[in-house]
N, C-alpha and C positions, 0 to 999 in steps of 0.2 A: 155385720156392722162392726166387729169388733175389731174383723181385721182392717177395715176401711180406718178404725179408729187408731190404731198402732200406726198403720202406713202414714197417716195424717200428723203422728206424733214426727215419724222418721224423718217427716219432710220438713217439718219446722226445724225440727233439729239441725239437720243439714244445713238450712236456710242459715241456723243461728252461726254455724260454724265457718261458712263461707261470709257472713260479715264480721265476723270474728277477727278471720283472715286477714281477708283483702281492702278492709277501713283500716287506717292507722295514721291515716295525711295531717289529720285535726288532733285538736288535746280536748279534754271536758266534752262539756254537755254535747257541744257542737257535733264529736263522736256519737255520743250518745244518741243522740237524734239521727242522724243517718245508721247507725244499726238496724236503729229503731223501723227505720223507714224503707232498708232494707230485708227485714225480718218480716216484720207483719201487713199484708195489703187487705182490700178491702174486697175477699175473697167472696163476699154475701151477696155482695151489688151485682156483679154479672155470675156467679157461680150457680145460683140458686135457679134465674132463668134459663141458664145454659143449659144447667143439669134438667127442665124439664124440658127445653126443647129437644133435646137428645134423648133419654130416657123414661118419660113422661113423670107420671107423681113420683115414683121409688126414684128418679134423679132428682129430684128435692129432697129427700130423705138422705141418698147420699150425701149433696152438695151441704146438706146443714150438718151431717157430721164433722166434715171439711169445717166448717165456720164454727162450729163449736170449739173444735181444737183451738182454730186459730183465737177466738176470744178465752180461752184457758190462758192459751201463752201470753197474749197482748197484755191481760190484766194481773197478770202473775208476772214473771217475766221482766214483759214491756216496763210494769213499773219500779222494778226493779235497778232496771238498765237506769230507766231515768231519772229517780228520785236517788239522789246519794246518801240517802242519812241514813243508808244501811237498811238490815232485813227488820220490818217491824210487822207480825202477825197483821197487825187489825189493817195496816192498809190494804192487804190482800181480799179483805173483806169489803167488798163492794157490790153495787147493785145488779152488774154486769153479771159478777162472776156467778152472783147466789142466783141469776133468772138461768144462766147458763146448768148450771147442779140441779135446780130444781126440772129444769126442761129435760134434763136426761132422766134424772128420776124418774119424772111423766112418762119419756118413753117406754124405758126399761119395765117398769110394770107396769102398764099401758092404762095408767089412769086417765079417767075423759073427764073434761071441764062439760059443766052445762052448754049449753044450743049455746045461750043467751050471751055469755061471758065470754064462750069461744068465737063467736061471732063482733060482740064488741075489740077483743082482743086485735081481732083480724082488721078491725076497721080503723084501728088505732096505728098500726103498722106504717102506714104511708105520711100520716101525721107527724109521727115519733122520728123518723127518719127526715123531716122535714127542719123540725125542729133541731134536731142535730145538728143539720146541714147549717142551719141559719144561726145557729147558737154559733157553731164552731166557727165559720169563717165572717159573720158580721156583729156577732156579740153586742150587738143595741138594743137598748130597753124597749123599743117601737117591733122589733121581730120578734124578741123573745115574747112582749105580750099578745102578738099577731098568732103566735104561733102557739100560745098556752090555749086562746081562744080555740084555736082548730082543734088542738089536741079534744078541750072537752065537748066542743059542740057538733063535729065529727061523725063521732063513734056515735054520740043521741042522736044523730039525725038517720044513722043507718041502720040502730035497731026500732025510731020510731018507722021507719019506711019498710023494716023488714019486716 
C-alpha cells in the first residue's frame, strides 16, 4: 500500500507539473480553475468500480488509495491554487480532509466500526454523493431539502430492513 501511495503521490505531482506547463493562455482565476481541472478528476466515480471489476475487493482498496491521494491534493492544494488570500492553516482544515486522515488511520491500525454504523455508513454513500451531485450543479433550496430528506431517511430505512 505504501508504495501504491508514493506512486499516487508522483502522479499528481506530474499531473501538477504539466499544468503548470502548458496553462498560461488565461490570467486569474480563470487559470486557476483549469489547473485546477486539469489536476484533479473525479478518480472515485469510475476508479473504484473498475478497480473491482479487474481486481475484485483488493482493487477497491487499491483504487481508494488512488482517491485518497487525490482528495489530500484537491483539498490542500486545490485550495490553494484557488483561493488567493494566501496560505491560511485552518482553511486546510475541512471535513474532507479530517474523514480522509481519520479513514487512513482506520486502515492503518485496522480499527472496525460497529455492524450497525458501518452498515449505516455504507447506506449513506449513494445518498451523500447524490446530494453532491445536486448541491453542486443545481444549488436550489427544493433539492437541497430533497436531498437532506434522503440523506436521513435512507440510511433508517436500511438498518430498519436490515
Amino acid at each position: 500500500m505504501g508504495l501504491l501511495f508514493v506512486l499516487a503521490v508522483i502522479s499528481y505531482l506530474i499531473s501538477i507539473m504539466i499544468g503548470h506547463f502548458l496553462l498560461h493562455e488565461r490570467e486569474g482565476y480563470d487559470l486557476s480553475i483549469e489547473k485546477f481541472a486539469v489536476t484533479y478528476d473525479n478518480c472515485g466515480f469510475i476508479g473504484v468500480p473498475l478497480g473491482y471489476a479487474l481486481f475484485g475487493n483488493i482493487g477497491v482498496i487499491y483504487a481508494t488509495v488512488f482517491v485518497a491521494v487525490s482528495h489530500i491534493f484537491c483539498w490542500t492544494r486545490g485550495i490553494m491554487l484557488l483561493d488567493k488570500g494566501g496560505f491560511q492553516l485552518k482553511k486546510l482544515i475541512n471535513p474532507c480532509l479530517i474523514a480522509v486522515i481519520a479513514g487512513m488511520v482506520f486502515f492503518i491500525f485496522q480499527i472496525r466500526l460497529s455492524e450497525s454504523i458501518d452498515f449505516a455508513m455504507g447506506a449513506m454513500t449513494i445518498t451523500m454523493a447524490i446530494m453532491y451531485e445536486r448541491d453542486d450543479h443545481y444549488a436550489t433550496e427544493l433539492f437541497t431539502v430533497t436531498t437532506l430528506l434522503s440523506i436521513l431517511t435512507m440510511p433508517l430505512c436500511m438498518l430498519i430492513a436490515g
